[in-house]
C-alpha positions in Angstrom: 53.1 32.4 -25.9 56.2 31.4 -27.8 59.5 32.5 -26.4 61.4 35.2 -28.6 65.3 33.3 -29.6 66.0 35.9 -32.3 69.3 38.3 -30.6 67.8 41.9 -30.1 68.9 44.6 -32.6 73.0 46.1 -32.0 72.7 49.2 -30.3 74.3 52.4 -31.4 78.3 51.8 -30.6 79.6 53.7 -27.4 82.7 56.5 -28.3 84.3 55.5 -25.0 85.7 51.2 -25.1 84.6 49.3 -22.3 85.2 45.9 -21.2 81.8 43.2 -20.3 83.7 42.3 -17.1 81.4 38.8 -16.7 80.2 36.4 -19.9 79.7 33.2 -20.6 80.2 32.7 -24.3 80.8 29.0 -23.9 77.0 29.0 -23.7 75.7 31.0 -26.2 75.4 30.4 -30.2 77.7 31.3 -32.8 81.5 31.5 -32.6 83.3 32.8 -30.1 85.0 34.8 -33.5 81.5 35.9 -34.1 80.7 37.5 -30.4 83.8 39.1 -30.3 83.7 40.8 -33.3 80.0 42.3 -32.6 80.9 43.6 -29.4 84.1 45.7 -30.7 81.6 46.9 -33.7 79.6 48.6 -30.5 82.6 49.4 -28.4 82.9 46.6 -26.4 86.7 45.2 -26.9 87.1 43.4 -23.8 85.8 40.4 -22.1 86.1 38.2 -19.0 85.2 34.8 -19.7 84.0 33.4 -16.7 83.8 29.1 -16.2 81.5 27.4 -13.4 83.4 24.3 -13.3 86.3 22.5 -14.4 85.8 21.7 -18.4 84.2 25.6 -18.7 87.5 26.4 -16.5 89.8 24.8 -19.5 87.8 26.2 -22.0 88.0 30.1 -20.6 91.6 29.6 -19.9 92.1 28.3 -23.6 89.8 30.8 -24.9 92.2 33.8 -23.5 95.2 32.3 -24.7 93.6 32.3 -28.2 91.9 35.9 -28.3 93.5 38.9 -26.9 90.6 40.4 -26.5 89.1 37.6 -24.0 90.5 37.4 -20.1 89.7 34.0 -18.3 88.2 33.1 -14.6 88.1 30.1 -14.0 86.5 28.3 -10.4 83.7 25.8 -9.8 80.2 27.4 -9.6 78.6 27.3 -5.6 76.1 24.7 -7.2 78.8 22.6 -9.0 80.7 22.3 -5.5 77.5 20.2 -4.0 76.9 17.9 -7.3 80.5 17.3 -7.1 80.3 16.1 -3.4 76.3 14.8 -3.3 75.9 13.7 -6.9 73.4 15.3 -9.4 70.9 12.4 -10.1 68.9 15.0 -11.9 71.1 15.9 -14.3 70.9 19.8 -13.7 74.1 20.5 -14.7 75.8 20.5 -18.7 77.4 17.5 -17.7 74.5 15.5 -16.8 73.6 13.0 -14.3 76.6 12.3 -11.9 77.0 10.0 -8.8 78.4 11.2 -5.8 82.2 11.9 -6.2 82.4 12.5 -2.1 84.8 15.3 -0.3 87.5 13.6 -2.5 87.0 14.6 -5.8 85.8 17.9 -4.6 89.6 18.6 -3.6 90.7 16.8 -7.2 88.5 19.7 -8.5 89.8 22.4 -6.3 93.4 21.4 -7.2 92.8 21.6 -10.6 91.7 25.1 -10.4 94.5 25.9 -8.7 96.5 25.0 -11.2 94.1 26.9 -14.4 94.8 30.0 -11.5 98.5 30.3 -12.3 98.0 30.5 -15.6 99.1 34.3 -17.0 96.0 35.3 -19.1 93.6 33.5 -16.0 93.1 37.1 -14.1 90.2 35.8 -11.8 89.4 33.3 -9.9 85.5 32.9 -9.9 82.7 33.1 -10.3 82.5 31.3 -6.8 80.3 32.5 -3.3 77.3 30.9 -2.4 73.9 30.3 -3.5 70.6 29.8 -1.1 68.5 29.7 -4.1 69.4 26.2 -5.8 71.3 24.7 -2.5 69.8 23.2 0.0 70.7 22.9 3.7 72.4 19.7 2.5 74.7 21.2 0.4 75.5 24.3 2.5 78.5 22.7 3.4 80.7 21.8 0.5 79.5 25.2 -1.0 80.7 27.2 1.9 84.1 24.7 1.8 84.4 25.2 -1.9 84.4 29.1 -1.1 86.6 29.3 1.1 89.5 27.4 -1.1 88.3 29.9 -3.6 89.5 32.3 -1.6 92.6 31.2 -0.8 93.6 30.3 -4.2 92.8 33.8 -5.6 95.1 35.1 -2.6 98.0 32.8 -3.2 97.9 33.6 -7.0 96.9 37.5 -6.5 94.3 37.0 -9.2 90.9 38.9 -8.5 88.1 36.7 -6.7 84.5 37.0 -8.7 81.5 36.6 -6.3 78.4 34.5 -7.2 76.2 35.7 -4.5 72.2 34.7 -5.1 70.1 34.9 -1.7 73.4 35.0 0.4 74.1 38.2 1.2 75.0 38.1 5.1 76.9 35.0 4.8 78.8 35.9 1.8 80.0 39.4 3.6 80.6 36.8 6.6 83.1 34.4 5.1 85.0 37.0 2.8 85.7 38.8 6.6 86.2 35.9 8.2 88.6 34.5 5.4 90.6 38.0 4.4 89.0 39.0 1.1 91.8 39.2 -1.7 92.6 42.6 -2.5 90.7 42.7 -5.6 87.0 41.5 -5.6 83.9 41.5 -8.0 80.5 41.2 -6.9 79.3 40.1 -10.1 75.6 40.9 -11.0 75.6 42.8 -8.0 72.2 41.9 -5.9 71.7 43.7 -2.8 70.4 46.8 -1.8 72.1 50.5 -1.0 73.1 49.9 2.1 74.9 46.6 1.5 76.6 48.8 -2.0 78.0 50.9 1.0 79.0 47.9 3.1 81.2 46.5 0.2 82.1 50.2 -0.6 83.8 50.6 2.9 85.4 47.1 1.9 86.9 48.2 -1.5 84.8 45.5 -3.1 83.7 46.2 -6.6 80.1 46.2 -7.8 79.1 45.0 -11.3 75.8 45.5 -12.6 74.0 43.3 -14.8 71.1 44.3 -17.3 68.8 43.4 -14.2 69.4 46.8 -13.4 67.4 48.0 -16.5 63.9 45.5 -14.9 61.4 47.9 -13.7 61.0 45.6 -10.2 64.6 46.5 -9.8 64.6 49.7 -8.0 66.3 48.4 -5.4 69.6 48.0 -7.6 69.2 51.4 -9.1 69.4 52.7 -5.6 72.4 50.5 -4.9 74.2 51.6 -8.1 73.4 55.6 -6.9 75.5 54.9 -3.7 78.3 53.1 -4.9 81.4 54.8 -5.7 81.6 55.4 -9.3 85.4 54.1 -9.4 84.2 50.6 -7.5 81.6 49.9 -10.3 81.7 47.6 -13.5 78.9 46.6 -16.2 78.2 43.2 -17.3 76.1 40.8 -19.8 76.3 37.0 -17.6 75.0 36.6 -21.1 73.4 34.9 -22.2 71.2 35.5 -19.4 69.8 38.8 -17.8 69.3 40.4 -21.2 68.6 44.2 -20.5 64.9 45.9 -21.2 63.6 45.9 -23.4 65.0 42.6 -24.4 64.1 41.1 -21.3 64.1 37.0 -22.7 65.6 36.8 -25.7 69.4 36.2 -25.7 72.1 38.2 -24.0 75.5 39.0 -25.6 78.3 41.0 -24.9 77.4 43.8 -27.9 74.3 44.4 -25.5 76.4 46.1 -23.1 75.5 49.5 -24.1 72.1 49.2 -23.5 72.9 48.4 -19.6 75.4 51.2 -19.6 73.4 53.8 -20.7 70.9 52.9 -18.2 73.7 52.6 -15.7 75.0 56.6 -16.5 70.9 57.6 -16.8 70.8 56.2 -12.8 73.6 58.4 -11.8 72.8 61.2 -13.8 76.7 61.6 -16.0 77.0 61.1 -19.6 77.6 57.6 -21.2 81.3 58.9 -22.0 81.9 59.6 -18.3 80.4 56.3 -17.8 82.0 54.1 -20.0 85.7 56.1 -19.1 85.4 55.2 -15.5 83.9 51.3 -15.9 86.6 50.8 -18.3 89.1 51.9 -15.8 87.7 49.9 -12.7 87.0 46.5 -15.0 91.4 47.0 -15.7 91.8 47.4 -12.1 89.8 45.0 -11.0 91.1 42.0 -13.4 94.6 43.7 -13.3 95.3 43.9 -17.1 
């Protein structure tokens, strides 16, 4: 069966703004003009462009100095931190094959999103964490390294930290404790279950839910996104992937965002006003703008 590439239908606008607190729109079609412009038609006026390594890091952090309506986050993915170290000889990644670059080009990459971190419209550092789905035991390491500098640069520069957390849960929580988490983090395309929601509540850790949440296997989330504290949670796209039902496949954009959040205020039972007035208030808190 063919796959379906045509962008779903624009849903009906929201009345109430709201921001898509996590997008990639270095990886979708069209221009960046063009994705923009769609979303405000449907009441979506902000984004956070998120990079996963240090050329989508430069692009986000160019991006937001171009577009008011665009704030950057710039880190190295958990995967990019191993290919960095351990090479990619398959050529997962955008940039291809790559040979092993060792511990030291790992810190060359670090440093240099330190630097993107300072920058005024850069209000994230992120998406960073760790992944047990694509890492291996062998790259455990440098991805749990990686982290931790993460972490330290989002402190030092008081920018928000943005979690990648995929099959990680426990050790995730772990490091963020062990570490200090900075005062302001995003779980983004938040993934585990009600009782971690209230673990990361007790934290202060916002919860941003993807259009996963709209998957009919996904229960679990639903349940998570009942307990957590209405002013710790945010909605996002990670478009172009995780379109919402009943899109599920065909490309993700930020104008999708209503769909997710009127599943999101269906789940806890308030209006789509009440919920896009209180996500647009956390995503401002959370990214400090």
């Amino acid at each position: 069966m063919p796959i379906d590439t045509t962008p779903p239908p624009a849903p009906a606008p929201l009345r109430v703004p709201v921001a898509d607190s996590h997008t990639h729109l270095d990886m979708q079609s069209g221009t960046v003009e063009d994705a923009l412009a769609r979303a405000a038609a449907v009441g979506v006026t902000t984004v956070v462009q998120v990079g996963c390594d240090v050329a989508g890091s430069h692009w986000a952090a160019e991006t937001a100095a171009a577009h008011d309506a665009v704030h950057a986050a710039v880190a190295l993915h958990p995967n990019e931190a191993p290919r960095i170290v351990h090479g990619d000889p398959d050529g997962r990644s955008r940039q291809g094959v790559r040979s092993a670059g060792g511990e030291g080009a790992l810190d060359e990459a670090l440093a240099e999103i330190d630097r993107l971190a300072a920058l005024p419209h850069v209000k994230a550092v992120g998406e960073t964490g760790l992944d047990h789905f694509r890492t291996g035991p062998e790259g455990m390491a440098a991805q749990e390294r990686s982290f931790r500098a993460h972490i330290e640069i989002a402190k030092r520069h008081g920018k928000a930290l943005v979690i990648h957390d995929r099959e990680a849960h426990d050790d995730v929580l772990r490091v963020l404790k062990e570490e200090g988490a900075p005062e302001r983090t995003v779980f983004h395309c938040y993934s585990g279950d009600a009782a971690m929601a209230e673990v990361c509540a007790e934290r202060g850790y916002f919860m941003s839910f993807a259009g996963n949440v709209t998957f009919k296997n996904a229960q679990p989330l639903r349940d998570a996104l009942a307990v957590a504290p209405l002013e710790l949670v945010l909605v996002e796209t990670d478009a172009p992937f995780l379109t919402p039902a009943p899109y599920r496949g065909r490309p993700n954009a930020p104008y999708l965002i209503p769909v997710t959040l009127r599943a999101m205020a269906a789940v806890r039972g308030i209006d789509e006003d009440a919920m896009a007035a209180a996500v647009s208030a956390n995503t401002a808190r959370a990214f400090g703008y």
